[in-house]
N, C-alpha and C positions, 0 to 999 in steps of 0.2 A: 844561458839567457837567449832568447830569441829575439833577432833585435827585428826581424821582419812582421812579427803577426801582429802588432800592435795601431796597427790603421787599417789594415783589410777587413780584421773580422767589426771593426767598428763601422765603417764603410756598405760592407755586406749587409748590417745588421738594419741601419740608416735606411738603407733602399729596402728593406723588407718590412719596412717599421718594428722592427724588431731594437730599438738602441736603451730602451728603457732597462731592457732586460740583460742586452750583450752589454755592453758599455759598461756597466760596473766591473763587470765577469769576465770582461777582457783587461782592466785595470787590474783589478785581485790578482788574475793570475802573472799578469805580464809588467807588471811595475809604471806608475805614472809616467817619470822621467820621457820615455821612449813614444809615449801619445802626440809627441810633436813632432816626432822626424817627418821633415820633407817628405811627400810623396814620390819625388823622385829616387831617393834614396830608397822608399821599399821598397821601388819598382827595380833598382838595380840589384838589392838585394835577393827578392824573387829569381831576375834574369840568372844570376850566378848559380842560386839551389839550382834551379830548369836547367843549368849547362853544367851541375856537378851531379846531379840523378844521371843525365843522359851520354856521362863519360862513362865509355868503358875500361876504361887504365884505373878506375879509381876502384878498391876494395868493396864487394855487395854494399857491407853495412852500412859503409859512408857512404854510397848512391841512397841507399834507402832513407838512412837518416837526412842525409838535404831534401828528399824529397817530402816526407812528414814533414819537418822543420817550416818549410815551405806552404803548409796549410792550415786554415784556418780551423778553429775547433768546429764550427759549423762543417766543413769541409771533410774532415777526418770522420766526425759521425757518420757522414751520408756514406762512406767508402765502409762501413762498419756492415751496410746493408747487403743482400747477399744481389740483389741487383743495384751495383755503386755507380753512380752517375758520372759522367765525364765531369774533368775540371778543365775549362776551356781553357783560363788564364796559363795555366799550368802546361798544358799540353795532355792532359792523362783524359785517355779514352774512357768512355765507361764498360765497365765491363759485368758480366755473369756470372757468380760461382758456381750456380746450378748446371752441369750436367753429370748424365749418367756413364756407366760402362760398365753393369753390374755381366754382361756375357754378350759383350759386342755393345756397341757404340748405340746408344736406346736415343729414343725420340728426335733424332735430330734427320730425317727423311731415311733412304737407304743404308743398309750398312750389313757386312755380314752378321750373321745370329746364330750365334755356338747355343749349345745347349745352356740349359740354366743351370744356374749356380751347384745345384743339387745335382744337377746330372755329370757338370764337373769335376764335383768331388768323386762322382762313380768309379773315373776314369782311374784314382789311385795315382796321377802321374806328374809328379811335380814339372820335373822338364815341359812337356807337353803343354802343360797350363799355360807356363812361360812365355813359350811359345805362344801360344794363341793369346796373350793379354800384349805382349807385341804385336800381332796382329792388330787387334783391337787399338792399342794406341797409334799405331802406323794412320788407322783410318781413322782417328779421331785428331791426330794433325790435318792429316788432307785436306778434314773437312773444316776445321777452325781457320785454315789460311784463306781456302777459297771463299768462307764468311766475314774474313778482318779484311780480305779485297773489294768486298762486295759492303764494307761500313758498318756489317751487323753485329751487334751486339744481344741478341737476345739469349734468355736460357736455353740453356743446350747447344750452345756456338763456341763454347769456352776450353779452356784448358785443364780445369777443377774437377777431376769425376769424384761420383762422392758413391766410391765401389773400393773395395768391397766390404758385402754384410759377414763380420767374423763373429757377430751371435750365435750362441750355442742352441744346435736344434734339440731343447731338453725335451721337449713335449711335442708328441706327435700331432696333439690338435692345432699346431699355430700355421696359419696360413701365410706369413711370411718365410716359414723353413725351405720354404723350396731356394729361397736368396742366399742360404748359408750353405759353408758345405759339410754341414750336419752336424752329428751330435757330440763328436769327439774331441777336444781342447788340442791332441798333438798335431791330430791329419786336419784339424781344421785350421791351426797357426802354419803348418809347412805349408799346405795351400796357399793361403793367405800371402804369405812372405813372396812364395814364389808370384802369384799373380801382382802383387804390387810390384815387383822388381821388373813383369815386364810393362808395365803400366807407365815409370817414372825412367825407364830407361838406363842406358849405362856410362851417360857421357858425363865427364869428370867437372865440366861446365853447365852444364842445363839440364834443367827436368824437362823429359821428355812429354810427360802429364805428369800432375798432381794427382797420388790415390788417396784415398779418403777409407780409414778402418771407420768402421761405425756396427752399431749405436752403443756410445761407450755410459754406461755399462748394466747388464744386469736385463736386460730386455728381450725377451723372448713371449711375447704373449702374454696377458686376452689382447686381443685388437678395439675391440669394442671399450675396453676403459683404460686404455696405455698414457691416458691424458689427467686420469684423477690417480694411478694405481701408486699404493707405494708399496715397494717388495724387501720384506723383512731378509735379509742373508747373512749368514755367519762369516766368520773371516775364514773358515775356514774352505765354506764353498766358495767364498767367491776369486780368493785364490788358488784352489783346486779346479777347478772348473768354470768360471766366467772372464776370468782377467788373462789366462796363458796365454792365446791367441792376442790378444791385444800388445801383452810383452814383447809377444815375437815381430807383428807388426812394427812397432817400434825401434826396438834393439837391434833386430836381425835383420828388417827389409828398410828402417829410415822413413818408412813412412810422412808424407808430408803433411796430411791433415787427419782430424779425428772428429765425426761428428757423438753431439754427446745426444743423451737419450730422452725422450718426454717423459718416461717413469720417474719417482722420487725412488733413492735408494736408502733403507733406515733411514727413511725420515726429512733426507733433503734431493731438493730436484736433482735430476742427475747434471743439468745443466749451471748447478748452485754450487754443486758438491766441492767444499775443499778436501774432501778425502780423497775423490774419485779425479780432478782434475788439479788440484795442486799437489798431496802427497807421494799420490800414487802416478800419474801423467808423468808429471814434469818433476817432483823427486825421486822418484825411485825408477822409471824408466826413464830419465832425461832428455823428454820428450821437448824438441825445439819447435816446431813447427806450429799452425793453426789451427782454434778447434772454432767448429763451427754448430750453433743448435739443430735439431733436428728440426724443422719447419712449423712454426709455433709455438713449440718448444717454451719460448719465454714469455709468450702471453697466457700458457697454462701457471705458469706463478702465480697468476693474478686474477685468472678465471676463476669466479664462481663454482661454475659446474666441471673447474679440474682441480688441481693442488688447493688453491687459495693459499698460498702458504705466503702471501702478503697482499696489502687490500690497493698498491701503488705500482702503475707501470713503471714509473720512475724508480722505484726501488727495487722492481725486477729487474729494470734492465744493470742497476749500478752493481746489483747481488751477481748477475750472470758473470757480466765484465770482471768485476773482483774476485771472483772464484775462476776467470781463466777463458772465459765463452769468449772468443774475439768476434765472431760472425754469428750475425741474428739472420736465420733466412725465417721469413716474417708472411710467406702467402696466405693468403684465406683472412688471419687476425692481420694482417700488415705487422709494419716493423716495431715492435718496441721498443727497437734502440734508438726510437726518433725522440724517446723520452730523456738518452742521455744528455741533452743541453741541459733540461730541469733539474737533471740529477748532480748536474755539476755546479750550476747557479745554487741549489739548494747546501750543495757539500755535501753530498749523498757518494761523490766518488769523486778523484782525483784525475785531473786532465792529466796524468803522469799516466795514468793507467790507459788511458784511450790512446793515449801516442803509441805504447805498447800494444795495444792490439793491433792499430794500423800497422804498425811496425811488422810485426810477424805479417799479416797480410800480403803488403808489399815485396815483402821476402820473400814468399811464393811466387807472385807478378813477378817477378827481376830475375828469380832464378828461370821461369819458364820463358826465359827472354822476352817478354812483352814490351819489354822501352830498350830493346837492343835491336841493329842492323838482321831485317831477314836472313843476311849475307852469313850473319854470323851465328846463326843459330842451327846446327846439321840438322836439325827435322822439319825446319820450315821448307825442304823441298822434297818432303812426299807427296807424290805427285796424285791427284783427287782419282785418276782413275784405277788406284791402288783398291777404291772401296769397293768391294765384292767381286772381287778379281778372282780368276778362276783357278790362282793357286791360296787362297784365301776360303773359298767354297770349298775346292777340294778337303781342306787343314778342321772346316767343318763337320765335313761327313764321316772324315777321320774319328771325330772326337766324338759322336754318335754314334758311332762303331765301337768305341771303347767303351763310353757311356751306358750300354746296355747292356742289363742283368738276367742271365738267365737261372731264374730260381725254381724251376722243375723242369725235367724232359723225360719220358717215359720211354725215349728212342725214336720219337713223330718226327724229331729236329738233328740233323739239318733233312728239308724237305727236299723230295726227289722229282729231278726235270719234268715236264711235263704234266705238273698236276691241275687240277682243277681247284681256282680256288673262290672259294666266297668270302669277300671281307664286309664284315657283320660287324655293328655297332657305330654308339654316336662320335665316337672318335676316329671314326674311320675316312673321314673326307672333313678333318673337322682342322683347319689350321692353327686357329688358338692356341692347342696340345704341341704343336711344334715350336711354342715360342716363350711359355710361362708369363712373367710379367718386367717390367722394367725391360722392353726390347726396344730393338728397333724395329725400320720393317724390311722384310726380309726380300733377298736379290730375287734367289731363285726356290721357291717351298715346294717342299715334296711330301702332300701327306701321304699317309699309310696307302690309301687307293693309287694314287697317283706312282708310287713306287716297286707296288708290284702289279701293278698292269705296265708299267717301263721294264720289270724283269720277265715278266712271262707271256706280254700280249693283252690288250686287252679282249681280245677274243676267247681268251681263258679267266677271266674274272667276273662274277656278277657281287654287285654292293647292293646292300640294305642298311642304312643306319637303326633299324630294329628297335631301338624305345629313344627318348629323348635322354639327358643328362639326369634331370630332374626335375619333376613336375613340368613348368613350361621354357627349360634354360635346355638348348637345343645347341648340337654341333654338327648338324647338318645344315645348315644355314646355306643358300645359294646365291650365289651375283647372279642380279639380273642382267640376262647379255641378249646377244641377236636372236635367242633362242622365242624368247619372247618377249623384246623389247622392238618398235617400228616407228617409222616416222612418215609421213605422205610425202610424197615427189609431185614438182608439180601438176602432176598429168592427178591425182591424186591416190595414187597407188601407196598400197604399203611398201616399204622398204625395210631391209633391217639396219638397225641402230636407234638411237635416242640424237635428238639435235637437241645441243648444248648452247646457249648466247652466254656472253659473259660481262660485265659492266661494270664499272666505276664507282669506288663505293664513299660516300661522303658521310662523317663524323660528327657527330654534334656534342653540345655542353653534359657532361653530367645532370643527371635531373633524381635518377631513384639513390639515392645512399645510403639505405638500407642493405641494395647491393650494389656496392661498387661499381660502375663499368660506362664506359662511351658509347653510348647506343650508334650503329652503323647502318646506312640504308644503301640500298641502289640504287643508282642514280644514272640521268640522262639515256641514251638508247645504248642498243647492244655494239660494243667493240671488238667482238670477234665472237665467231660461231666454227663449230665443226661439229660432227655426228660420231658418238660413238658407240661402238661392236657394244662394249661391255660397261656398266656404269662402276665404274674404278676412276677416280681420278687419283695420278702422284703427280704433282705440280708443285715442284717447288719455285715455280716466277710465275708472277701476274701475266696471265694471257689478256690483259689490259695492256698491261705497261712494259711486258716484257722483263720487270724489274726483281729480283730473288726476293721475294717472301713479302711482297705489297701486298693491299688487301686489294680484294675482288671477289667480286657476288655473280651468283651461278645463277640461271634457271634453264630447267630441264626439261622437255617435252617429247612423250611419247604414245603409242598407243601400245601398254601390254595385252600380251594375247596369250594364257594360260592352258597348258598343256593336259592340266585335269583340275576337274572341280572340287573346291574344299574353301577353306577357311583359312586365310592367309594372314600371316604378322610380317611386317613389313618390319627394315633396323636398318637405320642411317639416319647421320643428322639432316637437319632442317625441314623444311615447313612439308608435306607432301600430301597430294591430294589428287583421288579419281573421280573422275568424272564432274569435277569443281567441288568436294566434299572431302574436308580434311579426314584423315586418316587419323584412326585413335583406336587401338587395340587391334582384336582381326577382322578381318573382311571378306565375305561371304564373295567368289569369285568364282562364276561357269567356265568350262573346258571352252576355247573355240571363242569366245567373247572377247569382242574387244574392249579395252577401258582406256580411257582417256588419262596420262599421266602426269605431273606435275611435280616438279618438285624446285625450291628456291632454297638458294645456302650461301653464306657471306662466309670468305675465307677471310678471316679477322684477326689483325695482332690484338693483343691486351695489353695494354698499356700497364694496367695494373698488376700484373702479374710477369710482365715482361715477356708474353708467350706469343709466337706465332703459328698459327691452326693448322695450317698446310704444315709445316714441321713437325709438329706432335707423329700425324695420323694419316693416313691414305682416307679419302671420302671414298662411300661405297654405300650402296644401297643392295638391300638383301630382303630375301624373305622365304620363310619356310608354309608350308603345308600342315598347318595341324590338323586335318580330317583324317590324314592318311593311316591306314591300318598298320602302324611302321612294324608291329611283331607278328601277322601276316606276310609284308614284305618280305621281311627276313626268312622266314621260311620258302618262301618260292624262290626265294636269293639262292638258299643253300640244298636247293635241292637235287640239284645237279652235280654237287661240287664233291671235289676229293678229302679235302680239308677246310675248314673251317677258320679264318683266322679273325679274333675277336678284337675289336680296338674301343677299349671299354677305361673305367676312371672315372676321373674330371676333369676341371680345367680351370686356369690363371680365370675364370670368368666370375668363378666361386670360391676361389680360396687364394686370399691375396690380405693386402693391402686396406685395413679399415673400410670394408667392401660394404654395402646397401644390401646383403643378403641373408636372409633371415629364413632356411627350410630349414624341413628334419633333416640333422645329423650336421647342418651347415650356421656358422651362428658371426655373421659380418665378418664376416672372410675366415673367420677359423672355424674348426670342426669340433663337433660334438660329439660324435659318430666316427670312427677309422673303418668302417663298413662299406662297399658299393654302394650306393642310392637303391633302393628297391626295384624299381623298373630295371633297371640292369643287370642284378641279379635273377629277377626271372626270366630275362633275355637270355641270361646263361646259359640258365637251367633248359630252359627250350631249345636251345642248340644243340644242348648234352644230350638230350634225349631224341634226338636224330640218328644218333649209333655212329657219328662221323667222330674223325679225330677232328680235336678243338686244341687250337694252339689261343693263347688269351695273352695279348700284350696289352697291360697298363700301365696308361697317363697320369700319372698324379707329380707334385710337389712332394708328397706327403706319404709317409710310412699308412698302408692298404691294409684291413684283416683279411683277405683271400684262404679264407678258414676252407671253405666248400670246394671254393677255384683248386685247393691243392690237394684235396683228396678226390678230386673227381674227373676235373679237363687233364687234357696229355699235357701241355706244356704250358709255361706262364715263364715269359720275359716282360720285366719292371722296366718301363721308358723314359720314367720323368718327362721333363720336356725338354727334348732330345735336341731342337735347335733346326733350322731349317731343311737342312740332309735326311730328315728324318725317314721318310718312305724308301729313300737310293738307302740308307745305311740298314733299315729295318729287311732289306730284302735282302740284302748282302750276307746280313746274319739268318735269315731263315735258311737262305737256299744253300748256308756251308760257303759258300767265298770266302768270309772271317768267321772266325770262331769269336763266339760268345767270352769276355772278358773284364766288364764291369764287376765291380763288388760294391754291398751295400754300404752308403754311408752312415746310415740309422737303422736302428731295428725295428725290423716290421713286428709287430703284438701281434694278438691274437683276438684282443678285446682291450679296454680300457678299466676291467672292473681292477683294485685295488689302487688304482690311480690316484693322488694329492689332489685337489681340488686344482684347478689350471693356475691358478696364479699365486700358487704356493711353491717359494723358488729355493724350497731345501733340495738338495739331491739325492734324499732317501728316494730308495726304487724308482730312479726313474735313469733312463739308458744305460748300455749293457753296463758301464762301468757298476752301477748301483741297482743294478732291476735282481731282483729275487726270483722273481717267475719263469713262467715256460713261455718259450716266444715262438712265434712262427720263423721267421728266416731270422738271425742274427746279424747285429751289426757285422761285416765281413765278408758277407754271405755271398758268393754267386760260383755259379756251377762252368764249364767248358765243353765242348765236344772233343777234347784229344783228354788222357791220364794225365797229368803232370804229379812224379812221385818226389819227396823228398825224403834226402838221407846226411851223415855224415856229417851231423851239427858238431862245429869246429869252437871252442868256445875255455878261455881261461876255468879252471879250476878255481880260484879266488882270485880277486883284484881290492887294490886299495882304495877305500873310500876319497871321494876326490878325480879318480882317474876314468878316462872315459872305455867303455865296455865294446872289443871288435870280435864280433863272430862270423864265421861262413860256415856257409852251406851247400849239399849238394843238389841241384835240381835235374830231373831227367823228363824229358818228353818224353813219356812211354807209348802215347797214343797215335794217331796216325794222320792228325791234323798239324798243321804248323798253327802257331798261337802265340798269343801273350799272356804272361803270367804275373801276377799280380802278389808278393812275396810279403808278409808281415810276420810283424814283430810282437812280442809281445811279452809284458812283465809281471810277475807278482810277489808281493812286501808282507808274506805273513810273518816277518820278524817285528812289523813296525809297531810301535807303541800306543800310536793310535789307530783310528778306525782307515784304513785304505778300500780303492777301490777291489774289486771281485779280480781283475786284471785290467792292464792297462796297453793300450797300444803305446810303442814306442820306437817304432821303424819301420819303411817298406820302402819296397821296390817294386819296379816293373819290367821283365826279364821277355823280350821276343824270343822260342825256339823255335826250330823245326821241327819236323816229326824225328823222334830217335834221338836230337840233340840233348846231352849234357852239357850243363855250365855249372861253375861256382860263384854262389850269389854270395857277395859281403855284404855285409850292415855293419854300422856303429851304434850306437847309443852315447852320447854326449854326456859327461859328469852332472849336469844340470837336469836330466830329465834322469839321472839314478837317484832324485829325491821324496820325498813324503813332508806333505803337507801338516803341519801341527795343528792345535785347535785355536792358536792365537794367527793364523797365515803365514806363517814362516817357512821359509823351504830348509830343509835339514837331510842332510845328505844320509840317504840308506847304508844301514848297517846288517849285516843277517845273513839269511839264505835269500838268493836273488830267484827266485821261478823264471826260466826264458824257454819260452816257446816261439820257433819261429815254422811256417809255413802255410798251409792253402787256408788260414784263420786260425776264429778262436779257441781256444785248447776246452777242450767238453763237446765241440762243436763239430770241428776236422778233425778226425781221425785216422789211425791205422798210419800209410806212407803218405799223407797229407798232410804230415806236421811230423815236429820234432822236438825232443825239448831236455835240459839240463839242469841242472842247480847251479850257481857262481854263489860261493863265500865272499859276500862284502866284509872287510875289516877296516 
């Protein structure tokens, strides 16, 4: 019985006008008798929860439970939201479940930037992940301490990262594959475990962060309808293939949170689902922790044009919470779970049930010490200038050094001192490709240009970005800087830079609510000025107020003065205008001409979304040249040159995230098309026919058909987006420093014809485990500049069902490079009774030699991955002849002293 909550939420309700409604709702549940205690008596009631939450001698649960105990049902709902309000009475801050960490610490200003997700997985290296996802949480304490100093509470200041994406990359068209780390269930749960474990840390008292498995379950693409889709799946795929990684998550790493998914899965949201989040979650992985919607998530319930799969907010939100949804993150639609008071007044769901969500909630808050002594918490003193520290950079360029896949070499690679080189394409001065999507922003970026004019001079380089990305989505984009940006002195000379004013920006009432939002203006004169080189601003404090992350409005005046004539597109937020005439598409600008520049911009929190602008994003004003003859360029680029080196793809710009993009081959952030963009392949083609060697590194997320690229150029290394090292790590592997070492996480195709329709989520023919066809590179794939031969597979004759499977092996560096070696496993069940995969990965390693070095590489195989799948999802332990092939890939693939392989009798 709670003898406290029976005058607050009455009280509460009184001062909101709300008593018509609580008042009965607070009797019903809390018994009449108690409607008359003294208010003194709650108050000391209160006082006692507030001083048994904030003991730390007392057991979590019971700090947690006085602290629920202690809140009004009004109370408990608002903490249900993913941005929870402070409870003054109480003492609890408000706080933000929303941030990131999907490959370095994203949106919350600076932070180093590993490669993405995809390119991590390249790397093969459990340890190493670890590694860098302890980095990553290292700087993502720093930065929460110096924000709870500083009073803020916004998203992305928090503890909660909601990383990582362990969805299976089944379909090369989904433009979110690049956040997973591919297509495999085993290499993408090792992964996973390992990257959560350095996430949540290892102290026997406190999470270090909170990691977040998501999007549970079944989600993988289209983007364009992941809000109405519902994906039909057997038990058998979806515990073969969709759910392993989430197991492991759970079982193996303790995961603390799970977001669930906006698809329906047969037939109920994934956010509804009793199968997906009470059977399987929390019965059969005994999963304790919190699960949270994926961001609207529960208003697609009830939308129209999503699920509709009930016509009541109120009943979505009571279905989410009953089926397990603790956390509604609610942006764009707002919160749904604002509907649980109705849902409870109605009888629609049991205030028993809301206490347990809070409950799990606050058990995250308690364990990340957030109502415990700084003192007492060991990672509240990583110190802030930990973020992007130069052994942290370093651990980057490392990992984009591993990261990268060398899928042909004709003998052009590694390139020889002294060459000549032309780097040709739109990805070759293009930063985006360094960063994928969900980042931060990065310390110190190195694109492709910038990496090898720092390895070879740039006296020895000439650039042409040579066609655009596609049609008018360009990665040659430039900051406008002193080049041609000037201000007058008073004598009234030009000068270079842009003078900056900055000013005080004042708030007014909502008026449009249609959309949402606090309209903000500028106001009174300018509070501070200075002139800048380049127009970049990172400011994370008001140059008003001095204050971290107040609002304050810009205006910018300059006079640009353009280097050649053409037709200019301008890209940066806010209002901009030459010569007093707003700007809107491109702009016809003479070489040698001055224009008069302008531009105004309000750094703005949102109140409604919880977001502040300067945190997101660096301001930057850009613009590129559409006149220019860019596959002309490129040829006067490469006409001097020795080799050729191609930085070709896409970019996080067009294949992402429910994207506003709609070309050939590109369809709202996924792809239609596994092809180049047209214009890039005849950029190819025109370099090839130059007679020069052409080495071709591509940018993508996403598995590439490089059909022509590999019968035709000398060399093709796969980039992904390699993380802000990228140009230092990309030179390091052309010019032989490291040897090439990546292997692929997905299989690159050849085309898409035989393909399921995309949002058909059987696992007929689709990745290697299931693909029939002829593919271009194979999941596994990547090549080295030294031999690495394997021999002397050590391996039981039969073993008993049940018992787990240890083999070694011989590896020998036979070539003459020192390197790493990238060792896999791998198994096949032609005994099993039903249908299995073609083979399955179930082991690697990653082995550094020297040149000439022998080692013996061990593996295990765990009793739990010697099973096969039933047609009801059952796991049943392998009986038969065991196929194991271990070495440099998959068996059909590697051959000759590249592999090895045995039969084991399971009994």
């Amino acid at each position: 019985m709670k003898q406290h909550t029976f005058v607050t939420p009455v009280a509460t309700a009184v001062k909101k006008g709300l008593a018509l409604t609580l008042f009965p709702v607070a009797l019903m549940l809390t018994g009449c008798s108690q409607s008359q205690a003294p208010a003194n008596q709650a108050e000391q009631s209160v006082q006692q929860q507030q001083a048994d939450y904030l003991n730390t001698a007392l057991p979590l649960k019971d700090r947690v439970k006085a602290l629920v105990d202690s809140m009004t049902l009004e109370e408990k709902i608002a903490q249900m939201y993913n941005d929870a309000p402070a409870i003054e009475r109480l003492g609890v801050p408000a706080y933000d479940y929303w941030n990131e960490a999907l490959h370095g610490v994203a949106r919350a200003g600076e932070a180093t930037v590993f490669p993405q997700a995809i390119g991590m997985a390249a790397m093969w290296d459990r340890e190493f992940l670890n590694d860098i996802a302890t980095v990553i949480s290292d700087e993502g304490r720093a930065k929460h301490h110096a924000f709870k100093a500083q009073g803020i509470s916004y998203r992305y200041a928090g503890l909660t990262y909601w990383s990582p994406n362990i969805n299976i990359f089944r379909d090369p068209r989904w433009g979110r594959g690049q956040e997973t780390y591919g297509e495999d269930p085993y290499l993408t749960g090792e992964l996973g475990v390992a990257f959560i474990n350095g996430l949540q840390g290892d102290d026997d008292t406190y999470l270090k962060t909170a990691a977040t498995a998501k999007h549970f379950a079944v989600h993988n693409g289209p983007e364009i309808t992941r809000h109405s889709d519902n994906y039909v799946v057997s038990d058998k795929d979806l515990y073969e293939t969709y759910l392993p990684a989430f197991e492991k998550a759970v079982v193996d790493a303790d995961v603390e949170a799970v977001m669930c998914a906006y698809n329906r899965v047969n037939g109920m949201p994934a956010c509804g689902s009793d199968m997906l989040l009470k059977d399987i979650l929390r019965a059969e992985y005994g999963f304790d922790g919190h699960v949270m919607s994926d961001c609207g998530a529960i208003a697609d319930f009830y939308d129209r044009k999503a699920h509709a799969s009930t016509r009541s907010p109120a009943a979505a939100a009571a279905w989410a919470v009953n089926s397990g949804t603790d956390l509604n993150c609610g942006v764009g639609t707002l919160s749904s779970f604002a509907n649980l008071s109705f849902a409870v007044q109605k009888g629609f769901i049991d205030e028993s049930l809301i206490d347990q969500a809070v409950t799990r909630l606050f058990m995250t808050r308690f364990k990340l010490g957030m109502f415990d002594p700084d003192t007492s918490v060991p990672y509240a003193s990583i110190p802030l200038d930990s973020v992007g520290s130069q052994e942290h950079l370093s651990m980057t360029q490392q990992a984009s050094e591993k990261s990268l896949v060398l899928l042909k070499n004709n003998g052009v690679l590694p390139l020889k001192p002294g060459v000549k080189v032309a780097v040709i394409g739109p990805n070759g001065d293009n930063q985006d490709v360094l960063l994928g999507n969900y980042n931060g922003l990065p310390v110190n970026p190195v694109t492709v240009l910038d990496g090898i004019e720092n390895a070879v001079g740039p006296e020895n380089v000439t650039y042409a970005p040579g066609s655009a990305l596609i049609a008018d989505i360009y990665g040659h984009w430039q900051t406008l800087d002193s080049d041609v940006i000037f201000h007058r002195d008073e004598q009234g000379q030009l000068q270079p830079g842009a003078q900056v004013s900055y000013f005080a920006v004042e708030r007014s009432k909502m008026t449009d609510f249609s959309h949402p939002h606090f309209p903000a203006t500028m106001t009174g004169s300018a509070a501070a000025t200075e002139t800048l080189s380049e127009l970049t601003i990172r400011n994370m404090h008001s140059p008003v107020s001095g204050n971290m992350l107040e609002d304050y409005g810009m205006v910018v005046k300059a006079e640009v003065v353009p280097r050649e004539s053409g037709s200019y597109l301008f890209d940066g937020k806010g209002t901009i205008t030459l010569n007093g005439k707003a700007v809107e598409g491109a702009v016809a600008l003479e070489a040698g001409q001055s224009y008069s520049l302008e531009i105004q911009h309000i750094f703005a929190t949102d109140p409604v979304s919880n977001t502040a602008d300067n945190l997101l994003r660096e301001w930057q004003l850009r613009w590129v040249n559409q006149s220019t003859s860019l596959l002309a360029d490129a040829k006067k680029a490469a006409q001097n040159a020795d080799v050729i080196v191609m930085a070709v793809g896409i970019s996080p710009r067009i294949e992402g995230e429910e994207m506003p993009v709609k070309l050939d081959g590109f369809d709202y952030g996924d792809r239609s098309s596994i092809a180049l963009p047209a214009e890039q392949q005849a950029l190819i083609k025109a370099m090839h026919k130059l007679g020069k060697p052409v080495v071709l590194v591509n940018f993508s997320g996403s598995a590439m058909a490089l059909n022509w690229e590999q019968d035709n150029v000398d060399a093709i290394v796969q980039a992904f987006y390699p993380g802000e090292a990228t140009g230092t790590a990309l030179a390091r592997v052309l010019w032989g420093e490291v040897s090439p070492s990546g292997r692929l996480p997905v299989t690159f195709y050849r085309n898409l014809e035989g393909f399921a329709k995309f949002d058909d989520y059987d696992m007929t023919n689709r990745t290697y485990r299931y693909f029939e066809g002829e593919v271009l590179y194979p999941f596994g794939y990547g090549l080295s500049y030294t031999d690495m031969q394997y021999s002397a597979l050590q391996a039981p004759s039969s073993l008993t069902a049940g018992d787990d499977l240890s083999l070694s092996v011989t590896l020998k560096n036979a070539g003459n490079y020192d390197a790493e070696q990238v060792t896999q496993l791998y198994v096949r069940m032609p005994d099993a009774p039903v249908r299995t995969p073609n083979v399955s990965l179930k082991g690697f390693t990653r082995s550094a030699l020297k040149s000439g070095q022998e080692v013996t590489v061990k593996l295990s195989v765990p009793a739990d991955e010697l099973v096969y799948i039933d047609n009801d999802g059952k796991k049943v332990p392998y009986q038969g002849r065991l196929e194991v092939f271990v070495g440099d890939g998959q068996p059909g693939f590697a051959k000759g002293d590249k592999i090895t392989e045995t039969i084991v009798v399971v009994k």
